[in-house]
N, C-alpha and C positions, 0 to 999 in steps of 0.2 A: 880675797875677792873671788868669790866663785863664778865658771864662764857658761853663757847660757846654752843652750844646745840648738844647734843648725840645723834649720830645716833645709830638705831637698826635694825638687821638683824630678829628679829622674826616677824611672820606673824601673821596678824590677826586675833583670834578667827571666822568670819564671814567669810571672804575670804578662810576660811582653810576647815569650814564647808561646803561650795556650792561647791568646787572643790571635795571633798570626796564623796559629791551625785552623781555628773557630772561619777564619777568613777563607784560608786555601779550600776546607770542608764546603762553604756554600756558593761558592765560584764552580767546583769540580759539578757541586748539583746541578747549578744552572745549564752548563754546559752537556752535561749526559741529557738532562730534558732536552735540548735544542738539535742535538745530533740523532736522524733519524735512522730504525734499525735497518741493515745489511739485508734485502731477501738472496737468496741463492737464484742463482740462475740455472734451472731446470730445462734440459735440451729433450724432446721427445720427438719419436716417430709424428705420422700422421693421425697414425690407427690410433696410439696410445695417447694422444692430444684430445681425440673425440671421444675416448672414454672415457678424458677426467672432466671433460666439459659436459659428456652425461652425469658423471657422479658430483658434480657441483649444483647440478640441477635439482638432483630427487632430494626427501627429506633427509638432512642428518643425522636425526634420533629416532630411535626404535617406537617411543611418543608420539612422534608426528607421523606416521605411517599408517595409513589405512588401508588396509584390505575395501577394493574393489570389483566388484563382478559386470566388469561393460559387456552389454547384452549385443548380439550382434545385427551389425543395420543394416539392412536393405541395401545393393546399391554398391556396399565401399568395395574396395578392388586395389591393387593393388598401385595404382596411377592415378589413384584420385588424392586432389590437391590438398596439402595440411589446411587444417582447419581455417588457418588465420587470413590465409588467400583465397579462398571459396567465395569471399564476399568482393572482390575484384577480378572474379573470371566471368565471363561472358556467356563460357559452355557451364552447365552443371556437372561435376565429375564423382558427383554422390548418388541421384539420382531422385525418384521421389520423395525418399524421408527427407531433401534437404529442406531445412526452414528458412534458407537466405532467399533462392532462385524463385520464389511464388508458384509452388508447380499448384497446378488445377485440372481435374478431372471431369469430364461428362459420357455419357454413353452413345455410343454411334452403332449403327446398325453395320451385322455382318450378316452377311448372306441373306435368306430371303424371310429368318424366323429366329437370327441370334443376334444377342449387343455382345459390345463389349466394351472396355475404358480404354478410352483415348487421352496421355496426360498431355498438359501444353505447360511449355515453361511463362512464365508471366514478366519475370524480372531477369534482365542482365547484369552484368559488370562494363568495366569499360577496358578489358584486356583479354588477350587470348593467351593462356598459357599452354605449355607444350613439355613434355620431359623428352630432352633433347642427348641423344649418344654421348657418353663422355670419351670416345674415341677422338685421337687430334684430327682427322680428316672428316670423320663427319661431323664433326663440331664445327670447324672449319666450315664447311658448305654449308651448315645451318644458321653462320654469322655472318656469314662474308657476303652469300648470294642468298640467301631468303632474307636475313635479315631479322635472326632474332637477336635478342637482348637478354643478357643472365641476370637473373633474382637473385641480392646481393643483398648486404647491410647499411648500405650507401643509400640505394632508393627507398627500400622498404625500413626504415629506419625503429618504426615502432612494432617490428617483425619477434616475438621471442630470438631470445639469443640460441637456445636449443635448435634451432630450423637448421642452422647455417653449421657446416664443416667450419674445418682450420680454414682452406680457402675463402671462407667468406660465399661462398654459393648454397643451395641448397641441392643437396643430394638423396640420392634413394636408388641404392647397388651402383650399375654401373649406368647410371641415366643422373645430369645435370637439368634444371629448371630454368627456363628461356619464356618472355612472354612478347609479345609486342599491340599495340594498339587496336582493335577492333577493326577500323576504315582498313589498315594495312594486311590484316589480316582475311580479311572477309577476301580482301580483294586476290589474293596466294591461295585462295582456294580454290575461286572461280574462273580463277586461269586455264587450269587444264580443259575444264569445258567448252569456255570459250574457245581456245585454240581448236577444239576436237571438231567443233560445228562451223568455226571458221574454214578447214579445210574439206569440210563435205562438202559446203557450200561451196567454196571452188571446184570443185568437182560434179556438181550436179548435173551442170548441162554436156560436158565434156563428151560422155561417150552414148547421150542421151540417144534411142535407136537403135541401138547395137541390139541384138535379141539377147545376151548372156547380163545386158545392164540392169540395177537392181539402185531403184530409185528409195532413199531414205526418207523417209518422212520425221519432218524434226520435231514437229506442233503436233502430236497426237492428242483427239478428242475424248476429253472424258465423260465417260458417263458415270451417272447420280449415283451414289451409293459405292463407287467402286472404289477397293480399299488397295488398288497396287498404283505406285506413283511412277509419274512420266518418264521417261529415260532422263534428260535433262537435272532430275529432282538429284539433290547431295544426299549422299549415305554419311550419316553422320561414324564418324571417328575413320573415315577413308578420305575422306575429302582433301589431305594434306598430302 
């Protein structure tokens, strides 16, 4: 009587082994994809922070690099405002060639037989900007008692990132960028004058008679054509 031969359902030590690797293999994948990489923490100066924020700026490849020749413009100076704020300052700090401030030209008469151009700005902003000492003390009196405010990433939000140091302010040597609102501004100009005419004016009649008194006259009349302005008038870029 021959016996038949038994079937078994267990699996083979070796077959059992490769398919448990095949397992740990695509678990290990999944898990490197989901674990994101380690950057290093890089500690830098200030100076050396603002250089690598220049060199993340310019082109990376020798490809993308263009030789340019910017011609030079009328006007620019050393304290005139980055480009991106010129269209938010009130004052023009470029000068004629600017295309934001509406400047416009006509001919006025000088003297009895010459013109000459007279330009007028057209167009304001709605801030006064200032480049303010980055000294702590005069900083200090330029916040605290006039009453600026520093240009930051915070307000100017769509500002290039280039503008701004590590601090978060815009700098240029040792002078910070402070602007404050037109009304507030006009009115920190015309203090000093005010004050100056207020105390003449107290004084006018005081020693009036005396033969050594010398009477100011504060309203002088002008006449047609004449190209020097009243005492009273602002000299622009003293007025602060």
């Amino acid at each position: 009587m021959s016996a038949e031969p038994i079937k078994s359902n267990v699996t083979f030590p070796l077959k059992e082994k490769e398919s448990m690797e095949k397992v740990v293999a695509v678990q290990s994948q999944v898990l490197e994809s989901k674990v994101p990489e380690a950057k290093p923490l890089v500690i830098m100066t200030e100076h050396d922070a603002y250089i690598s924020e220049r060199m993340k700026d310019q082109p990376q490849t020798l490809a993308d690099i263009e030789v340019v020749t910017k011609e030079e413009i009328l006007g620019i100076h050393r304290l005139s405002l980055p480009d991106y704020f010129e269209q938010f300052s009130y004052d023009c700090t470029v000068g004629t060639s600017c295309t934001i401030h509406g400047w416009t030209v006509k001919k006025v008469q000088f003297g009895l037989d010459y013109e000459m151009d007279r330009w007028e700005q057209s167009k304001r902003g709605k801030y006064v900007f200032r480049w303010l000492n980055k000294n702590k003390r005069a900083l200090d009196a330029s916040i605290n008692i006039k009453g600026w405010y520093l240009v930051n990433r915070t307000v100017f939000s769509d500002a290039p990132k280039i503008l701004f140091s590590v601090s978060g302010a815009v700098e240029a040597g040792d002078s910070i960028l402070g602007f404050m609102p037109v009304s507030k501004a006009l009115k920190l100009r015309t203090k000093p004058s005010e004050e100056s005419i207020d105390r003449v004016s107290s004084e006018e009649t005081k020693h009036e008679g005396h033969p050594a008194f010398y009477k100011a006259k504060l309203s002088p009349e002008r006449v047609d054509g004449d190209d020097y302005a009243p005492p009273d008038a602002l000299q622009e870029g003293r007025n602060f």
